[in-house]
C-alpha positions as CSV (number, residue, x, y, z in Angstrom):
1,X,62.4,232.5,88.1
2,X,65.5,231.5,89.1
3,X,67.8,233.3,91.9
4,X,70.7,235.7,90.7
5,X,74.2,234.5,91.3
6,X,75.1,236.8,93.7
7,X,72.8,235.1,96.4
8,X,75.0,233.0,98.6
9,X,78.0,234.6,96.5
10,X,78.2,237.7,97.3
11,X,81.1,239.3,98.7
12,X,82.7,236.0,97.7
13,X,81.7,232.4,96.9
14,X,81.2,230.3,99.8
15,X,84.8,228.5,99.7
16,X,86.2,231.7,99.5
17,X,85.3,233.2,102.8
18,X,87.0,235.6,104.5
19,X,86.3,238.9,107.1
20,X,85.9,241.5,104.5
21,X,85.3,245.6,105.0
22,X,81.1,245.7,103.6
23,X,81.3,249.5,101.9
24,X,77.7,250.9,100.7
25,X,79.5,251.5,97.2
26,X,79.5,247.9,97.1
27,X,75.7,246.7,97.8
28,X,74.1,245.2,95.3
29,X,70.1,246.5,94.5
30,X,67.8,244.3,93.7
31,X,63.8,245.1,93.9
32,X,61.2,242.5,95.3
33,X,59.4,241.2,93.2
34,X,61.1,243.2,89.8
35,X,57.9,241.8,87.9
36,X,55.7,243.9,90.1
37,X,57.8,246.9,90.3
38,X,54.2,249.2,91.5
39,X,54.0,247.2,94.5
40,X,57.8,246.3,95.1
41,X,60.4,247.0,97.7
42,X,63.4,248.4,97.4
43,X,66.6,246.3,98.6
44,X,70.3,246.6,99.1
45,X,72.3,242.9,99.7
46,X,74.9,243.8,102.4
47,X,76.4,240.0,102.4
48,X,74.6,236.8,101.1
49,X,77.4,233.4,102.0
50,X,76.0,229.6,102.0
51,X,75.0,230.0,105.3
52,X,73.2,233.5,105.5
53,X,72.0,236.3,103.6
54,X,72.0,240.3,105.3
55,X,69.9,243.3,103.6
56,X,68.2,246.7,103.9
57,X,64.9,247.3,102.6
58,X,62.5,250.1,102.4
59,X,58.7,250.0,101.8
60,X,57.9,253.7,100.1
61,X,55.2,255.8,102.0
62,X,52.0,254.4,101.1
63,X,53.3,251.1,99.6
64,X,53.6,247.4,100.3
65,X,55.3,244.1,98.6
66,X,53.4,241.5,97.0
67,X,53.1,238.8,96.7
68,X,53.7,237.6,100.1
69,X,57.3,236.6,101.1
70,X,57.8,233.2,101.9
71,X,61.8,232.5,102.6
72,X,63.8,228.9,102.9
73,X,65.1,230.2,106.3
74,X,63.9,232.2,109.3
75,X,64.0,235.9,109.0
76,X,64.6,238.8,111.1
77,X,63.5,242.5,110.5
78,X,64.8,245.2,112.4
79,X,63.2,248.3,111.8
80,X,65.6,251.3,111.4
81,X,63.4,253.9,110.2
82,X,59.3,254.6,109.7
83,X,56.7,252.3,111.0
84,X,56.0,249.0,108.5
85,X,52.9,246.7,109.3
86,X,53.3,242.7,108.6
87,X,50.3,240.3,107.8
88,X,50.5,237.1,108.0
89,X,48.0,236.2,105.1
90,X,47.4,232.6,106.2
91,X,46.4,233.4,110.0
92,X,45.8,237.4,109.7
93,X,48.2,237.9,112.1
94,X,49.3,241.6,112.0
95,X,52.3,243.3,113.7
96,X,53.2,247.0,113.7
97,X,56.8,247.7,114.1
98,X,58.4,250.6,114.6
99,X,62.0,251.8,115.0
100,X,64.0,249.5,117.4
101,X,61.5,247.0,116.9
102,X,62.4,243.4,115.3
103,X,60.2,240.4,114.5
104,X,61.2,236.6,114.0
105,X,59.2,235.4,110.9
106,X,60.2,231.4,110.8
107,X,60.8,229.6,107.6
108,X,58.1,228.8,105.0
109,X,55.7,231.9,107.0
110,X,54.0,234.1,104.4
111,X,54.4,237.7,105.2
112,X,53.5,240.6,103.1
113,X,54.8,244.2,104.4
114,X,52.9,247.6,104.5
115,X,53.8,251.1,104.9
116,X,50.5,253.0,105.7
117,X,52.3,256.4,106.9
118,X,54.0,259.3,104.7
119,X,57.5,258.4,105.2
120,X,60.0,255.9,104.0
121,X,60.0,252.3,106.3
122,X,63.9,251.3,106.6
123,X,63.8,247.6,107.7
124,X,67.1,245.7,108.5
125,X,67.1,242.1,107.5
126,X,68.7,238.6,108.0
127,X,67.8,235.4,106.9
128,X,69.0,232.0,107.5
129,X,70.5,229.5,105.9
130,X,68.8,230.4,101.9
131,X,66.8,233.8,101.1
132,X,64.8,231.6,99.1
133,X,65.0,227.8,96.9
134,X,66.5,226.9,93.9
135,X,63.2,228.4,92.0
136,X,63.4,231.8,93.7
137,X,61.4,234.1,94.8
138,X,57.8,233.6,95.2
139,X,55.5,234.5,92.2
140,X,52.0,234.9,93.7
141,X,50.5,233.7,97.0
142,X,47.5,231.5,96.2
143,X,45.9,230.9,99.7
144,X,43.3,232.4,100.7
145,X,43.5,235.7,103.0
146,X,42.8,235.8,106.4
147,X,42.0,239.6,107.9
148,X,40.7,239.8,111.4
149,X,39.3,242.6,111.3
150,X,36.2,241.9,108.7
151,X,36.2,238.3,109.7
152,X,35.1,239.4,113.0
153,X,32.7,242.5,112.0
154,X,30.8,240.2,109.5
155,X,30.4,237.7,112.7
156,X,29.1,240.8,115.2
């Protein structure tokens, strides 16, 4: 899979920069991952230049993304709405995150998000420089899972 044009182009190509007025009319939608649209979130680009790229996503109640995320330049959330849960799938690190919160997730960190409660999670998101390579988004995650959680209850 390859990534759409509009990522690193988008309101304007890279040598074309200029301060420009962002209108919501204007966003472009794209889901993550559109193969798996039954475990996807939903995503509006605000502004994606050579240098950055600026989003909104939400997680539906009861839903998550997969496969894990893995992006070609740190990423911050900033949760503007509901409560979203992050795993880190290769350590089985887990964060909840709730309005106001933000998390730094550094380049080339798996992260898969979840939204365990009955109402819409509204994250805010920036990553830098590249959303993701030349081949695009991730198509599976192939390490194995780490969870706490059972690792430590098989152990008691």
């Amino acid at each position: 899979m390859t990534i759409p044009a509009y990522f690193g182009n988008f309101p304007f190509p890279p040598d074309e920069k200029r301060p420009h007025h962002l209108t919501a009319d204007r966003f472009k939608m794209f889901i993550y991952t559109g193969n798996k649209p039954y475990s996807s979130d939903l995503n509006y680009l605000l502004a994606s230049t050579d240098k950055m790229t600026t989003g909104i996503y939400q997680l539906a109640p009861g839903s998550n993304f997969d496969p894990a995320d893995i992006h070609a330049g740190d990423e911050v959330y900033y949760v503007l709405e509901g409560e979203v849960h992050l795993l880190n799938p290769e350590t089985g690190q887990t964060e909840r995150m709730g309005p106001g919160d933000s998390i730094l997730i550094p380049m080339g960190v798996p992260h898969r998000g979840y939204n365990f409660t009955d109402k819409a999670a509204v994250i805010l998101f920036c990553i830098a420089p590249r959303i993701w390579d030349e081949k695009g988004p991730p198509t599976g995650y192939f390490g194995a899972t780490r969870l706490f959680k059972s690792e430590r209850r098989a152990a008691e």
